[in-house]
Backbone bond lengths (Angstrom), bond angles and torsions (degrees), N, CA, C in turn:
res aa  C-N    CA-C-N  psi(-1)  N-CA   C-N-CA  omega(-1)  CA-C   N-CA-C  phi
1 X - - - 1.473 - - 1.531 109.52 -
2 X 1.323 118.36 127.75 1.744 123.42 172.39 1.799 94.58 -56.55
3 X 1.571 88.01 164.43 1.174 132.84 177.44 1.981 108.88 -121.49
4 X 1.660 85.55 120.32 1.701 91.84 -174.86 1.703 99.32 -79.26
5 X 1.310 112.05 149.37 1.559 119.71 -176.90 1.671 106.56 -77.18
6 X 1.467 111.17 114.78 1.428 109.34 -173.08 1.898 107.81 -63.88
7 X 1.121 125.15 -41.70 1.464 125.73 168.56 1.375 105.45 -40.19
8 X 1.459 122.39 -71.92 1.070 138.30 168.92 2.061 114.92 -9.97
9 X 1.861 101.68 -70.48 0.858 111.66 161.46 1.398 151.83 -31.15
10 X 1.928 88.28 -44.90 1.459 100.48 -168.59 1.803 99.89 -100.75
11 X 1.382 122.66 5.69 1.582 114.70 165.98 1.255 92.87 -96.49
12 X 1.339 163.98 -31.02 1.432 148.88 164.48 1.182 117.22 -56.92
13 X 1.668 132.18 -35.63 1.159 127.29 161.53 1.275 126.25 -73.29
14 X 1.320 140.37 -19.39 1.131 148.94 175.60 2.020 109.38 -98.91
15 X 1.178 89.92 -38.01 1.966 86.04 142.20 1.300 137.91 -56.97
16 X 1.114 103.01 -67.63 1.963 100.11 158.72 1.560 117.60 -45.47
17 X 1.091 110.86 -34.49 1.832 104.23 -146.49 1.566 74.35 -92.54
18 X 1.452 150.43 -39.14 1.349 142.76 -151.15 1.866 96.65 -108.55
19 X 1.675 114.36 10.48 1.825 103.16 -169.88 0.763 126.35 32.11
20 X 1.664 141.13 34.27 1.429 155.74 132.74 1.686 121.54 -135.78
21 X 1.407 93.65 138.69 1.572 95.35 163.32 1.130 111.03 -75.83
22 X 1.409 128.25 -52.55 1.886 124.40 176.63 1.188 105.23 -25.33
23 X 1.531 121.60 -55.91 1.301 123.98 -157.58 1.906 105.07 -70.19
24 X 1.557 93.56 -57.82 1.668 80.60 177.95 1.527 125.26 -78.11
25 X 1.282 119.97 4.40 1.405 125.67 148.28 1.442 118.50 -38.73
26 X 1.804 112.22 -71.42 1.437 137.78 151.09 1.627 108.17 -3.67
27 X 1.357 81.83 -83.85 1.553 101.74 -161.32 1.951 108.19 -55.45
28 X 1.037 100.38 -23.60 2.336 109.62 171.51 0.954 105.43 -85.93
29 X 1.525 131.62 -14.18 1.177 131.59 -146.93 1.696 136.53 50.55
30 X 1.419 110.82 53.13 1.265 117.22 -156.26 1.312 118.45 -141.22
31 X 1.205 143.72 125.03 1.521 156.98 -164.93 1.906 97.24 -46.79
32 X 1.614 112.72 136.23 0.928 106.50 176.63 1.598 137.35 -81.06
33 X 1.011 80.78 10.24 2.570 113.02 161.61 0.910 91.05 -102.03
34 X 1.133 145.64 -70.14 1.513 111.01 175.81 1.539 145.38 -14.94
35 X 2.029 97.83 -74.96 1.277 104.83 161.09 1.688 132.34 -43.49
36 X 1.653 88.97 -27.14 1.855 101.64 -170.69 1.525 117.34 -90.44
37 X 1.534 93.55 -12.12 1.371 106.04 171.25 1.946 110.12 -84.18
38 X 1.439 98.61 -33.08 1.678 103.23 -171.32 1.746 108.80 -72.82
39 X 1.469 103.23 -32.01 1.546 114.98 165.22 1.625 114.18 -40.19
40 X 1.550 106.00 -74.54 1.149 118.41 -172.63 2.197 127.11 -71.37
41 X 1.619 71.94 -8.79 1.779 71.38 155.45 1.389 106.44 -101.48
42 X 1.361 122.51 -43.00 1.696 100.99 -178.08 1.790 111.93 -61.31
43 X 1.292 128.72 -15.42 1.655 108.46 171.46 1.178 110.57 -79.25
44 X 1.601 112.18 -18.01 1.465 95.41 177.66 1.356 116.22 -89.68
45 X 1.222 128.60 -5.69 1.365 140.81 154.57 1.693 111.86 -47.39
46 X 1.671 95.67 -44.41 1.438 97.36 -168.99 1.638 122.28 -103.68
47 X 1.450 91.32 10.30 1.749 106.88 179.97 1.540 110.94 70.92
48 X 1.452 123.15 8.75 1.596 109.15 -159.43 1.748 100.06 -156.15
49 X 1.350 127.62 139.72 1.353 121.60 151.98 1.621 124.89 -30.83
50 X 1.070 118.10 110.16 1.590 116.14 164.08 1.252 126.55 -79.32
51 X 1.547 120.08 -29.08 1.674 128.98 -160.66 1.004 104.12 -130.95
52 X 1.113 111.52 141.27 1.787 111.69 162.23 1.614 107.48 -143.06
53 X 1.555 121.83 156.97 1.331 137.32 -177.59 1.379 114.85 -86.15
54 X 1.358 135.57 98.34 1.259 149.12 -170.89 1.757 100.50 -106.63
55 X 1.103 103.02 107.39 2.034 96.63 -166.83 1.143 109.42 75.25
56 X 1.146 95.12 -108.51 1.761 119.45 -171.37 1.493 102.94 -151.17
57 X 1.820 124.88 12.51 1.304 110.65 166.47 1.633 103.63 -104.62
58 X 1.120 98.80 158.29 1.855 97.68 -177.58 1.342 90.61 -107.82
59 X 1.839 98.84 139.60 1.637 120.31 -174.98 1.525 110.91 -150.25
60 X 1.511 102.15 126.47 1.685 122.53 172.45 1.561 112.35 -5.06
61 X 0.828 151.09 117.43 1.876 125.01 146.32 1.865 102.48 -75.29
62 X 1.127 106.37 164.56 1.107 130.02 -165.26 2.158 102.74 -33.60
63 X 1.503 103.67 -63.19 1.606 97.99 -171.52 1.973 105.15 -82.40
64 X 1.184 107.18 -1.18 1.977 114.48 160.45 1.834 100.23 -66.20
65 X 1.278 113.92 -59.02 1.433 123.42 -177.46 2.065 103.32 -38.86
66 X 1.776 108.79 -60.56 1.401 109.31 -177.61 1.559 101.24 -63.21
67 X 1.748 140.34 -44.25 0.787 140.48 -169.87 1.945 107.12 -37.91
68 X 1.537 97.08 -76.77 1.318 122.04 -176.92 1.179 125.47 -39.25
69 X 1.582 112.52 -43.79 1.543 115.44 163.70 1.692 125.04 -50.28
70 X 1.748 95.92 -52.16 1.675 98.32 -177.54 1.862 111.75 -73.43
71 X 1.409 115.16 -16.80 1.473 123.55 168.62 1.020 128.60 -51.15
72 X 1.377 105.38 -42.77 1.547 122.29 177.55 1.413 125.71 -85.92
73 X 1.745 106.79 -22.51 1.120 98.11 176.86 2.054 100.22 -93.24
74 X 1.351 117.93 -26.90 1.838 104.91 150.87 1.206 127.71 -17.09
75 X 1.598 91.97 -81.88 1.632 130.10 179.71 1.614 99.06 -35.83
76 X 1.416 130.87 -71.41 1.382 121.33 -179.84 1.923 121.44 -77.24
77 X 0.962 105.54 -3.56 1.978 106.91 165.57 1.761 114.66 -90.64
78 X 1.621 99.69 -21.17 1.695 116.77 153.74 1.529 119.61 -58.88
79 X 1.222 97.04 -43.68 1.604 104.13 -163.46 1.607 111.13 -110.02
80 X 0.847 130.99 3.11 1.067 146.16 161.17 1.836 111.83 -98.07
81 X 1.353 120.04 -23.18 1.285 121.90 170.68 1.367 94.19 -75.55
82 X 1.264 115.33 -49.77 2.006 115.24 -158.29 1.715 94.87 -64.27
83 X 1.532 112.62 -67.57 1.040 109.78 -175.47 1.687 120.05 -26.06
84 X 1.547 106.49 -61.35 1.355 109.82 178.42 1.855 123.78 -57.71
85 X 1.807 108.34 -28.19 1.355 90.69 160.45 1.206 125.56 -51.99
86 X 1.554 97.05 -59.79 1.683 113.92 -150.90 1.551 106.34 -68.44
87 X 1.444 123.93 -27.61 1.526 124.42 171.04 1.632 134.82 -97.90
88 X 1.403 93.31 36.46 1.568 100.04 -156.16 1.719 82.81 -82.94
89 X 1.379 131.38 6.75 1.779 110.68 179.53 1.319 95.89 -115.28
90 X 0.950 126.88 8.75 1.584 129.91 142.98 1.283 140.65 -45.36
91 X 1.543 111.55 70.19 1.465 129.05 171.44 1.298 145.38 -81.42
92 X 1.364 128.79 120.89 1.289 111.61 172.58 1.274 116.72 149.41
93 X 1.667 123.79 -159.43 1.494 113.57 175.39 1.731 112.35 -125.59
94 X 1.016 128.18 142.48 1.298 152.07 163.81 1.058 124.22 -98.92
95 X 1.552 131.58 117.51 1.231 155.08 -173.22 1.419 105.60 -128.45
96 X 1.232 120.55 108.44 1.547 146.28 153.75 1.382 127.45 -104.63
97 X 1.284 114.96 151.52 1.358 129.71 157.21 1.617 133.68 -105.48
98 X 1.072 115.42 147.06 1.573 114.94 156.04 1.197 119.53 178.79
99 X 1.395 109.31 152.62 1.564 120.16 -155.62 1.791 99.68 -83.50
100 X 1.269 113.45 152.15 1.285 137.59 -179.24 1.740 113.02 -27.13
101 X 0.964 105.05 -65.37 1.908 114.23 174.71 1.361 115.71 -46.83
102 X 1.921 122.33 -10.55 1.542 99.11 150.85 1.380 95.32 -133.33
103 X 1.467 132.09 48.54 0.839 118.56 141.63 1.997 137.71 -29.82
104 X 1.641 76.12 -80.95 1.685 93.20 175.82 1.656 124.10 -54.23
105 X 1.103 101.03 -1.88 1.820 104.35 -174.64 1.828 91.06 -109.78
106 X 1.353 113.44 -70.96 1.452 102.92 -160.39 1.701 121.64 -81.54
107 X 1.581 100.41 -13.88 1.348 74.53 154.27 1.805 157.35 -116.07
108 X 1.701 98.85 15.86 1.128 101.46 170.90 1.816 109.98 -99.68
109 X 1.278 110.88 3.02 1.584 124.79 -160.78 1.733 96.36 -125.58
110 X 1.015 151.06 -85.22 1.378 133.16 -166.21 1.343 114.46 -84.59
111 X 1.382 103.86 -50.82 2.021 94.52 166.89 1.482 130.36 -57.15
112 X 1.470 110.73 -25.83 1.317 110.18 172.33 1.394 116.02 -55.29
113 X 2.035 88.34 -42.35 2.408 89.50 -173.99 1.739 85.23 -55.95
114 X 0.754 129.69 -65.77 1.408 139.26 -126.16 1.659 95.22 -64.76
115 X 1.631 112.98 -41.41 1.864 114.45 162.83 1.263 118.23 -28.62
116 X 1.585 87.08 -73.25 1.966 100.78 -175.80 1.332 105.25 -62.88
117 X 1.026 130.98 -35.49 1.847 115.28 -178.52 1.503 120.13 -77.24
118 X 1.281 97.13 -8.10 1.671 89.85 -177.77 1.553 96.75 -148.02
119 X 1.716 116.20 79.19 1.693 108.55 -171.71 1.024 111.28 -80.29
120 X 1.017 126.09 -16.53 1.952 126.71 -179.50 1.085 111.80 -79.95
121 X 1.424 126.34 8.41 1.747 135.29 173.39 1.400 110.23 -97.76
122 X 1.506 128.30 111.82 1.255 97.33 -168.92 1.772 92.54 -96.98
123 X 1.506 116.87 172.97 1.258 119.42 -166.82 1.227 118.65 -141.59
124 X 1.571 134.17 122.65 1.489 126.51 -143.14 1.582 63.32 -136.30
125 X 1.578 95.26 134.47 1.586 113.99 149.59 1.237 120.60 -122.56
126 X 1.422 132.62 172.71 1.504 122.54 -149.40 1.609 90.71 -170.98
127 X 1.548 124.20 102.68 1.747 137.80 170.95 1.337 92.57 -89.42
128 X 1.540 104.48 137.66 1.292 129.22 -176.88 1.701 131.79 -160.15
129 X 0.851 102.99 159.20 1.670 90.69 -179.53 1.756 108.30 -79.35
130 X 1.338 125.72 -170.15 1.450 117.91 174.74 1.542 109.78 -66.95
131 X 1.279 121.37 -55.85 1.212 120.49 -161.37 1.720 108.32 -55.57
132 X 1.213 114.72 -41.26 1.444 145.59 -160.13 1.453 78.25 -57.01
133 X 1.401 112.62 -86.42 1.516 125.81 -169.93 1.287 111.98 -46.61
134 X 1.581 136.97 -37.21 0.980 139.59 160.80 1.829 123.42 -44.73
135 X 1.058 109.42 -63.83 1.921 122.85 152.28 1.413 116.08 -14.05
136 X 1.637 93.07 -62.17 1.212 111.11 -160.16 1.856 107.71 -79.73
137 X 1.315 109.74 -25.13 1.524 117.76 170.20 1.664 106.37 -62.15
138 X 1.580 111.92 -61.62 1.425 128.93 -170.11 1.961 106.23 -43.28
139 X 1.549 86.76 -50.44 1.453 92.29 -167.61 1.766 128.23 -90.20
140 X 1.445 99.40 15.94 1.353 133.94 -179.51 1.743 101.25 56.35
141 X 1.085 138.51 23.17 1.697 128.60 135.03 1.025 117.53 -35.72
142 X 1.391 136.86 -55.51 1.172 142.96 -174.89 1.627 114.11 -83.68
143 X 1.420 117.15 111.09 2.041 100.90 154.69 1.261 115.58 -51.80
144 X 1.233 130.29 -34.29 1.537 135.44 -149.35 1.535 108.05 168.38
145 X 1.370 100.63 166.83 1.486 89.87 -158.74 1.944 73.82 -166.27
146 X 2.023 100.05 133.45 1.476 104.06 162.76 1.873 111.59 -101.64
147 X 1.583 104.79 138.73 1.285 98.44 173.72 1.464 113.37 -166.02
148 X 1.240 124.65 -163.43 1.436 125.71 -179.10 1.675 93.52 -92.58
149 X 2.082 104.72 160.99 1.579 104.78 168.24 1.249 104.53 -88.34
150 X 1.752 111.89 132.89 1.742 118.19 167.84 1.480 105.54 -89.99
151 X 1.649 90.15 -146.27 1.505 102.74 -176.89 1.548 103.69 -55.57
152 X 2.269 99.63 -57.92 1.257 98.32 -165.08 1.492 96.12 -98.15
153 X 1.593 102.31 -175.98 0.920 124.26 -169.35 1.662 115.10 -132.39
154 X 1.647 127.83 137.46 1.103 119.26 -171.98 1.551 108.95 -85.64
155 X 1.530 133.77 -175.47 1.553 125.63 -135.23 1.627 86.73 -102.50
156 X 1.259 140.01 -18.64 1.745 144.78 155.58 1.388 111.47 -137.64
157 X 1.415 100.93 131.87 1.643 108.12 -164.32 1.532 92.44 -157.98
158 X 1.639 101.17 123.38 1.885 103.75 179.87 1.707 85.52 -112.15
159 X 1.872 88.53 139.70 1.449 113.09 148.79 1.445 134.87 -61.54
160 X 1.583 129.42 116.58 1.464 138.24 -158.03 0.969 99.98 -102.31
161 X 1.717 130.35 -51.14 1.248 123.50 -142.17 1.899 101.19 174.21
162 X 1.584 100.93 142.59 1.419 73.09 162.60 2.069 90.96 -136.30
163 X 1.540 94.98 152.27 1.589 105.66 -169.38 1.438 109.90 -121.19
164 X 1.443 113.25 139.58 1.515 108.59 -179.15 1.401 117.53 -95.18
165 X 1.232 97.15 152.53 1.706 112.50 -168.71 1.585 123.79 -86.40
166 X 0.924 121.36 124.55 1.806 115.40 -168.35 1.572 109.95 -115.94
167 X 1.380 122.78 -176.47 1.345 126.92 172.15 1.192 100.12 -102.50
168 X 1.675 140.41 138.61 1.727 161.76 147.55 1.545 93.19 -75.92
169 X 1.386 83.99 151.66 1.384 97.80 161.30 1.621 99.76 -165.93
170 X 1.433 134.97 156.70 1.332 134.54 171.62 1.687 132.96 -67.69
171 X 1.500 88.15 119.00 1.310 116.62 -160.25 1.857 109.83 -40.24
172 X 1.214 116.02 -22.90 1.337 127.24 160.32 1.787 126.13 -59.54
173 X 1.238 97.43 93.86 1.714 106.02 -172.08 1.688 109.39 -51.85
174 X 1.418 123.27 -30.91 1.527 97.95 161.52 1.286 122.29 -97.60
175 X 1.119 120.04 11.85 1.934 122.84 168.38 1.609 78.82 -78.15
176 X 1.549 120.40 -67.36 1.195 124.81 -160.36 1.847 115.16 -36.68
177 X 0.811 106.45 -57.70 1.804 121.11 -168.21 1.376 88.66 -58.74
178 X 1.229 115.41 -60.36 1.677 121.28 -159.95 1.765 110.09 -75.07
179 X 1.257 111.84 6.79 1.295 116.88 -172.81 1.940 81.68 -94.89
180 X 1.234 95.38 -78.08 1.593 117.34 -151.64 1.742 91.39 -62.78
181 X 1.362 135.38 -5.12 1.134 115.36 159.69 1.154 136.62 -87.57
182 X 1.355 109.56 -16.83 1.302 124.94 167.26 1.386 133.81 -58.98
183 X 1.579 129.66 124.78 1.533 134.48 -152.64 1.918 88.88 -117.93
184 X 1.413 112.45 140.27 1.570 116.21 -36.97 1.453 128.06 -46.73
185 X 1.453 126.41 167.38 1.736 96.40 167.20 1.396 94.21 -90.49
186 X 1.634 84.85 163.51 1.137 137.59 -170.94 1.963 111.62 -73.06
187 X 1.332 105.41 110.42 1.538 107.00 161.54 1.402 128.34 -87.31
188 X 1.010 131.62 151.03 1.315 145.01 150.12 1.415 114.74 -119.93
189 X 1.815 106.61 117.41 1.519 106.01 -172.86 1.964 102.35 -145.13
190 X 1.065 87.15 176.40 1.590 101.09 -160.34 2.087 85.25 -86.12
191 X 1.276 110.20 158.94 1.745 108.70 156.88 0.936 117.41 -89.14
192 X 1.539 117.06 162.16 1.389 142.88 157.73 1.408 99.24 100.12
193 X 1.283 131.23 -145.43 1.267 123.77 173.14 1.412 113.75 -122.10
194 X 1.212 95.21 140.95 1.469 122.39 -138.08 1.944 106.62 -129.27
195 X 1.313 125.52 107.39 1.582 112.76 -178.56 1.328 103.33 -66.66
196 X 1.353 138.33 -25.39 1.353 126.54 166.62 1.364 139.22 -45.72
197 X 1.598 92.37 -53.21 1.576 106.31 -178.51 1.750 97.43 -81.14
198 X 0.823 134.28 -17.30 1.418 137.27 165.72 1.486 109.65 -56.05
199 X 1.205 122.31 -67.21 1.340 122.50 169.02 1.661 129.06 -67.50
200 X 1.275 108.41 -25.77 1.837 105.10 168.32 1.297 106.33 -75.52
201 X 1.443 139.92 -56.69 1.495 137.21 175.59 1.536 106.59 -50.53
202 X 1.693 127.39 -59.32 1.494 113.93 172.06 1.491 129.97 -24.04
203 X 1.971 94.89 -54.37 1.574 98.65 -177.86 1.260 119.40 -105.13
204 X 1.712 131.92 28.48 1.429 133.44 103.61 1.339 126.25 -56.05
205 X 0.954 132.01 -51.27 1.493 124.23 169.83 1.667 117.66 -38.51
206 X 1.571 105.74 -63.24 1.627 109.69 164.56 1.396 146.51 -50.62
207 X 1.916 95.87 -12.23 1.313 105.06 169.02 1.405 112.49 -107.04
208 X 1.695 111.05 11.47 1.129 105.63 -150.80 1.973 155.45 40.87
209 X 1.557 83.12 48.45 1.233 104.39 -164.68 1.799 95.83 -95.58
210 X 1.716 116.12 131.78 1.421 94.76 -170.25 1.633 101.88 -92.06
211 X 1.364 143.01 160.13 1.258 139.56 167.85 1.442 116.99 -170.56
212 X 1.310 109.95 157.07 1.211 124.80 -177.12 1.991 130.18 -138.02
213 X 0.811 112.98 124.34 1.335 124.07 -174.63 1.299 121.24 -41.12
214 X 1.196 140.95 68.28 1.276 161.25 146.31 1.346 105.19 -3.30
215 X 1.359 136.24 -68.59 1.537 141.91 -145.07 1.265 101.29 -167.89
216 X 1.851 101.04 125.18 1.435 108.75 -179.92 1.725 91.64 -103.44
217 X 1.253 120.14 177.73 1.472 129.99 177.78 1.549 109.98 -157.48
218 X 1.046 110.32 146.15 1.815 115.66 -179.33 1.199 110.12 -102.66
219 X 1.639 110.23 -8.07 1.873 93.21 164.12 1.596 93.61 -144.06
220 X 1.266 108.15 174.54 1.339 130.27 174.04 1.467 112.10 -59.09
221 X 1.464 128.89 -69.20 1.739 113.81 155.89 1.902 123.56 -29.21
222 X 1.179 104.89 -56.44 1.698 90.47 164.66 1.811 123.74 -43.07
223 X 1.368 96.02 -50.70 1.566 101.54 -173.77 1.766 113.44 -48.50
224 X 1.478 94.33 -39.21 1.808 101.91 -162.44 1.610 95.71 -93.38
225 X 1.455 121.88 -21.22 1.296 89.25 162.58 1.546 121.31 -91.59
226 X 1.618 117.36 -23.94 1.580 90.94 164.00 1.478 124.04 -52.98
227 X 1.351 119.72 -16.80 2.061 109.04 -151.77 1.716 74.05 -98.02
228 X 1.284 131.83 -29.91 1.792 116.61 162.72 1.430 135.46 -45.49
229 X 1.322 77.45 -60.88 2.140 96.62 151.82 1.279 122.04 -33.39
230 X 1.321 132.33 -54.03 1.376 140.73 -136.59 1.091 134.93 96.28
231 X 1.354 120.30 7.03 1.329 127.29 -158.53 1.317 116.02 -61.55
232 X 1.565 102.32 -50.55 1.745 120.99 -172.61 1.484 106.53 174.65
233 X 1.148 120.39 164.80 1.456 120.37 166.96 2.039 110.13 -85.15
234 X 1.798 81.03 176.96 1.735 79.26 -159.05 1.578 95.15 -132.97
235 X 1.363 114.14 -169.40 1.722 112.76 172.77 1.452 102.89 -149.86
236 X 1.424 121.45 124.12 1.387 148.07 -169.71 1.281 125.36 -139.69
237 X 1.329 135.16 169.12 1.033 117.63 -157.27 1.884 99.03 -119.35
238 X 1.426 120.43 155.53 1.606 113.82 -175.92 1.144 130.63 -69.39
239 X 1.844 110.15 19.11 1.743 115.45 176.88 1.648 98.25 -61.94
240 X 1.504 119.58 -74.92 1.549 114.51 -172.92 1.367 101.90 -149.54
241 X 1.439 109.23 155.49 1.189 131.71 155.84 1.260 137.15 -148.35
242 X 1.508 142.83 136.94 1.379 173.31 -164.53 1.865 88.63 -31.66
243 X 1.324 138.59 144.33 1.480 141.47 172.65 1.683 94.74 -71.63
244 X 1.174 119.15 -45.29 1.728 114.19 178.73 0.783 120.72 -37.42
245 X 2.135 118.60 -31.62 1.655 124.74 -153.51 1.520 83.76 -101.76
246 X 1.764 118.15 146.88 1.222 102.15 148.94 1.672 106.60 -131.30
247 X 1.571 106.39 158.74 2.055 109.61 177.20 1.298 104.53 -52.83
248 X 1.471 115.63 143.47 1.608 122.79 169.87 1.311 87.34 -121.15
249 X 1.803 93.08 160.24 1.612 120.40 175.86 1.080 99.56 -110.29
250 X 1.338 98.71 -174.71 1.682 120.99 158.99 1.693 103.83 83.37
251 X 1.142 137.91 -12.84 1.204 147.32 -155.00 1.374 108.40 -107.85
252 X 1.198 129.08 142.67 1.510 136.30 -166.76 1.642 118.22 -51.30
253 X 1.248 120.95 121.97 1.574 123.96 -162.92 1.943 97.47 -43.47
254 X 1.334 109.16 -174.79 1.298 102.69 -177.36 1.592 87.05 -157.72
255 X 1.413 126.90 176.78 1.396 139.81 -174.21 1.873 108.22 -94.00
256 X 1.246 142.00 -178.69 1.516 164.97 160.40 1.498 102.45 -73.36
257 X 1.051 112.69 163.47 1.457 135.71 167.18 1.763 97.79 -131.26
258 X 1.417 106.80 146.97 1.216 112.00 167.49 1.762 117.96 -127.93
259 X 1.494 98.31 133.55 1.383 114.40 -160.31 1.369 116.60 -100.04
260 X 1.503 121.41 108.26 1.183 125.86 -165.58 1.322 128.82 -135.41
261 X 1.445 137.73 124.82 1.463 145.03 170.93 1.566 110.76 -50.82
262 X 1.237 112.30 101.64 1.599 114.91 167.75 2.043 108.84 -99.68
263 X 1.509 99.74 143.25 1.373 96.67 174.75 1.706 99.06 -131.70
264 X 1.346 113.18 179.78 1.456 126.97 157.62 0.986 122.27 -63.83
265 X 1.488 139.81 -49.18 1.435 150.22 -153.56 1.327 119.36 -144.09
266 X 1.301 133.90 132.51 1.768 139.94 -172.36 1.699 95.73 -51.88
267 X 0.881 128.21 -59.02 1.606 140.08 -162.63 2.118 97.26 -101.68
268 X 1.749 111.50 89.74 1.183 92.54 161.53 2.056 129.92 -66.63
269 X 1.362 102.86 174.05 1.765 80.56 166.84 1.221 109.39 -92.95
270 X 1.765 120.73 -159.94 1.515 104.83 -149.36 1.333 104.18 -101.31
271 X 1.193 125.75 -0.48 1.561 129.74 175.69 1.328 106.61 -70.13
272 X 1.438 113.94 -64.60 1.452 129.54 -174.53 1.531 96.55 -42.87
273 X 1.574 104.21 -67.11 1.571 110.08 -174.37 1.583 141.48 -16.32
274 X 1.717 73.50 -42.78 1.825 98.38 -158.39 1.630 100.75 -82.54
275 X 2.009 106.51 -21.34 1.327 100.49 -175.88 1.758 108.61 -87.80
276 X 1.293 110.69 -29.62 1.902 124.22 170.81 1.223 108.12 -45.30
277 X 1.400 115.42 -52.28 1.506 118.89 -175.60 1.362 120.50 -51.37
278 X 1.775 106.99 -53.68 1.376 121.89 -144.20 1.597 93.16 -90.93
279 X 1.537 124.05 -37.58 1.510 124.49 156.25 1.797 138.88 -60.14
280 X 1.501 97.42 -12.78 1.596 112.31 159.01 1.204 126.13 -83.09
281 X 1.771 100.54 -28.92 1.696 90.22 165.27 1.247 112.00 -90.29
282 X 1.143 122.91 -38.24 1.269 111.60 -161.17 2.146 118.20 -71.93
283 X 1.480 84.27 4.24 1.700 92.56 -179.21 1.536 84.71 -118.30
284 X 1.018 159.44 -16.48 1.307 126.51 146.29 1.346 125.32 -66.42
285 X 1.438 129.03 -51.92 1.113 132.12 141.25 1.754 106.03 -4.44
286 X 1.461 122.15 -87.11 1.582 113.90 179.24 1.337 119.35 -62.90
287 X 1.281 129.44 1.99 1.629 128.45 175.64 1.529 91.79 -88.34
288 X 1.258 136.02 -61.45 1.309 153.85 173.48 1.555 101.55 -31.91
289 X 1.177 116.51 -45.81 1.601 112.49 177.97 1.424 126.88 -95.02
């Protein structure tokens, strides 16, 4: 039985997930005949078209879709083997931060690879609000810490990404109706002060929309299960959200959040390092997709 070319693999998956080969050519560093050449040996590997041009984004056909799934899970039992050779003198402890909204994505999904590939690292994570994480940067608890930019700012902090912010509301069409009909509407917001709730009440006010704050919450799981409830709708940003919550329209535009890596020190050490690195790509990497 052949053997599919793992290179091969990983420019079709990083083609799809980026809707260009040029682009993930780029990103390997590799001529874009190249990539078009690595395409057309893996279908012929696989007897069948994988890609096709929809616009100008490139998308799976039906047996690309089965391809991509088993690629990725290759692609990471590859890289997670290498990783674990090449970092087996990788000692020590890691202390991070990050606020609630990527909780649920990075840490049972990229920090976990990052456990098993490097077990002799032990790894303390720490959910927090900004300020919290901020403290915790100043006062060196934290190596680094992922989060949105506030007022302040920690003493080195790189720009990732910046993502726009929408209105939720519960994915249930009669919570839904009966939410948004209700005068005033109904908020659901986080406590204390908050740049979010700052900006959703601003741009009700400007549209003259009248409303009032229904339900405060002290963490981000409270929020999404009141706006599940019925409580009121909420404002979040388009990294992730709960299948219960769903985006509403029609509602007054709103501003970006910008998403940024703060650390303690210009030069982390190499433990910390190895985990900053491998969590910047791999969350651009998922912003990208």
């Amino acid at each position: 039985m052949r053997s599919l070319d793992l290179d091969a693999l990983r420019c079709f998956v990083l083609g799809i997930e980026l809707g260009s080969f040029a682009l993930a050519a780029e990103r390997l560093n590799r001529s874009p005949s190249a990539a078009s050449a690595q395409l057309k040996k893996l279908e012929q590997q696989c007897h069948t078209p994988l890609a096709v041009k929809v616009g100008r984004h490139l998308e799976p056909t039906d047996a690309g879709e089965v391809v991509l799934g088993y690629a990725r899970r290759m692609l990471q039992l590859n890289d997670e083997l290498m990783h674990r050779l090449v970092g087996e003198r990788l000692e020590g402890k890691v202390t991070f931060g990050l606020q609630e909204d990527f909780s649920d994505v990075l840490l049972p999904q990229m920090l976990g690879a990052f456990a098993r590939t490097h077990p002799q690292i032990q790894l303390q994570s720490i959910v927090g609000r900004h300020q919290e994480l901020l403290d915790g940067i100043v006062s060196g608890e934290l190596d680094f810490s992922l989060g949105w930019v506030g007022e302040k700012s920690a003493p080195y902090s790189e720009f990732l990404a910046e993502l726009p912010m929408h209105w939720y509301g519960p994915a249930s069409q009669h919570l839904r109706e009966s939410v948004l009909t209700a005068k005033p509407l109904p908020l659901v917001m986080l406590d204390g002060s908050c740049l979010i709730r700052k900006q959703a009440t601003e741009a009700l006010d400007h549209q003259g929309i009248p409303w009032k704050i229904n339900f405060v919450g002290r963490s981000l799981s409270n929020l999404w299960r009141a706006v599940e409830a019925g409580l009121g709708i909420t404002v979040r940003s388009s990294f992730s959200h709960p299948e219960s919550i769903t985006k509403l329209s029609g509602f007054p535009p709103l501003g970006s959040l910008k998403l940024c890596l703060d650390r303690n020190q210009y030069q982390l050490e190499a433990v910390p390092a190895q985990l900053y690195e491998e969590l910047k790509q791999q969350l651009l990497q998922y912003l990208e997709a």
